[in-house]
C-alpha positions, 0 to 999 in steps of 0.5 A, spaced: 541 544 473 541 552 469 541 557 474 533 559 471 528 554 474 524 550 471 516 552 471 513 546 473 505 545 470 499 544 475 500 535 475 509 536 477 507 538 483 503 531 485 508 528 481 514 530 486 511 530 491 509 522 490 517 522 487 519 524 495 515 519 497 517 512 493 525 515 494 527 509 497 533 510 502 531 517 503 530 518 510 523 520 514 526 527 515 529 528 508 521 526 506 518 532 510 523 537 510 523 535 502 515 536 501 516 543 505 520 545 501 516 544 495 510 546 499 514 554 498 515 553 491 512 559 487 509 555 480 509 563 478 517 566 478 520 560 480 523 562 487 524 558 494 528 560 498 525 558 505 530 560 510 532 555 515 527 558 521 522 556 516 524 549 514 525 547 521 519 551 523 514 547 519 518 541 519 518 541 526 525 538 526 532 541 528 537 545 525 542 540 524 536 536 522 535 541 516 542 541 514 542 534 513 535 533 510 537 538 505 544 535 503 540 528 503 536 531 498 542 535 494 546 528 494 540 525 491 539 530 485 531 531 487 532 538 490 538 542 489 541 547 494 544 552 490 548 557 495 548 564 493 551 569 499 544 574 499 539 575 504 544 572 510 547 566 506 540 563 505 540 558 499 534 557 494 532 550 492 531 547 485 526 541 484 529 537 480 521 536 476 524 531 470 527 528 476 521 527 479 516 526 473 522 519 470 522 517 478 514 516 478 514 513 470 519 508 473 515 506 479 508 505 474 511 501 469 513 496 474 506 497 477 502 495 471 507 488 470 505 486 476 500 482 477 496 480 483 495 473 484 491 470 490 495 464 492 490 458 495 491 450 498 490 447 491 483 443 492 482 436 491 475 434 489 472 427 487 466 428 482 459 425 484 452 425 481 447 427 485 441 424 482 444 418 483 441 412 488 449 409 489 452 411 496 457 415 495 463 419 500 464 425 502 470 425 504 476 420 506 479 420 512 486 421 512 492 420 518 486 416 523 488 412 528 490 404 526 490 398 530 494 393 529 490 387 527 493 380 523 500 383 522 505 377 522 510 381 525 515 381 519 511 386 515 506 389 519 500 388 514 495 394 518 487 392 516 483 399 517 476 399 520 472 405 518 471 409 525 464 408 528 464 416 529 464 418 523 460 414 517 464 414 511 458 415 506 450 417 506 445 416 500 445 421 494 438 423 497 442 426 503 447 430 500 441 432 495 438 436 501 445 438 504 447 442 498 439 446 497 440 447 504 447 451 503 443 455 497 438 456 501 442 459 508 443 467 507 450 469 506 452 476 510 453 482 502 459 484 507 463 479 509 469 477 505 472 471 504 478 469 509 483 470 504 481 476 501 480 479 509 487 477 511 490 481 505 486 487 505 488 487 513 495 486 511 495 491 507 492 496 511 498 495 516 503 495 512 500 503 509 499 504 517 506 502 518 508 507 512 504 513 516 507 512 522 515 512 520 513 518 516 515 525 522 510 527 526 509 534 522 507 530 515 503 524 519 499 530 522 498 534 516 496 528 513 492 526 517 487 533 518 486 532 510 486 524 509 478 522 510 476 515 510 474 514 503 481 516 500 484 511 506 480 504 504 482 507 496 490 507 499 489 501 502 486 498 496 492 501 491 496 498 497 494 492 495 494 492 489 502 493 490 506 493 496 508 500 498 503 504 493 499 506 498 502 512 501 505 515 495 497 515 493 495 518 498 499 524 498 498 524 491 490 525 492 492 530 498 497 533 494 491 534 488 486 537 492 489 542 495 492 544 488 484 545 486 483 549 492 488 554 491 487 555 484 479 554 485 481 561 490 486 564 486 480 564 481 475 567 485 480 572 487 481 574 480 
């Protein structure tokens, strides 16, 4: 690292704060107290330099917690601790930017070479022609019940009969009316199919999973600025891929208070 640090541009920020949370082995704390730590970094001169009264503070975590979460950070070359003995042994922390940037390009190459894929029972259909005036079967019973009727004992010879339950086959006149009647019967816009539910439900766990594993400081600043349009598109993002969720969210929070303190630093001027 020079000891000059790097300026970041206006789209860094977003990018690092993605990069601290797809880090993975990075601990919950090291994720706080790093996103912290970035929260005090001045984009103009380059100084930060929160103290550790700050750090622990803000994070909500103890000192040892700090000490450790920092040097988690420093091992891993995404914020580097530079001590410089003024200010009572305060150290200053540079953001590794180019870090970051190649962290988050790593992550999104991955992520467009993957592909969704709904697995589904595979399907067995026996084709019939309507218009036909033949009976035809609907379906074919399978695993019914069997008596043993005319066996000879050495093979075991079973003669099936058709149960009296169920009629093995209808008219083609029938199955006409039956498949208009399932035209016809209103179908709810919302309701998705049970496949389709199932996987928006899981992938909603899993981000709330995400959420809760996160310190209690972080989950309650991203929560105060999460509204529930930006959560369904998280969990859609989940979706497309496991464990993308919470980095867009802190991504999409991390923009919107960017264009809210330029928006009043221009209005400032």
């Amino acid at each position: 690292m020079n000891d000059k640090p790097e300026l970041p541009s206006q789209k860094d920020f977003a990018v690092a704060y993605k990069a601290i949370a797809l880090a993975r082995g990075l601990s919950g704390d090291a994720k706080t107290v790093g996103a912290v730590i970035l929260s005090h970094f001045n984009a103009r001169t380059g100084q930060c330099d929160p103290g550790t009264d700050r750090l622990m503070a803000r994070a909500g975590v103890s000192k040892r917690t700090v000490v450790n979460a920092t040097n988690e950070l420093h091992a891993r070359a995404l914020i580097v601790k530079i001590h410089h003995g003024g200010n009572g042994f305060r150290s200053r922390y540079q953001p590794n930017w180019a870090g970051f940037r190649q962290l988050v390009a790593d992550f999104e190459k991955g992520e467009n070479g993957d592909e969704v894929v709904q697995e589904r029972a595979s399907t067995r259909c026996k084709n019939v022609h309507l218009d036909s005036a033949n009976p035809c079967t609907l379906t074919h019973i399978r695993n019914s019940p069997k008596k043993l009727t005319g066996s000879d004992g050495a093979i075991g010879y079973v003669r099936s009969k058709p149960s009296e339950d169920t009629p093995a086959s209808v008219d083609a006149e029938r199955v006409h009316g039956l498949v208009r009647g399932s035209l016809r019967r209103p179908r709810s816009p919302y309701r998705l199919p049970p496949s389709v539910a199932a996987a928006t439900a899981a992938a909603s766990d899993r981000l709330a999973a995400q959420i809760d594993s996160l310190s209690e400081t972080m989950r309650t600043m991203l929560t105060a600025a999460v509204d529930e349009a930006m959560r369904q598109a998280a969990v859609i993002e989940e979706q497309k891929r496991q464990g993308a969720g919470l980095p867009y969210l802190i991504d999409r929070v991390q923009s919107n208070s960017w264009r809210s303190r330029n928006g009043s630093v221009a209005h400032d001027a």
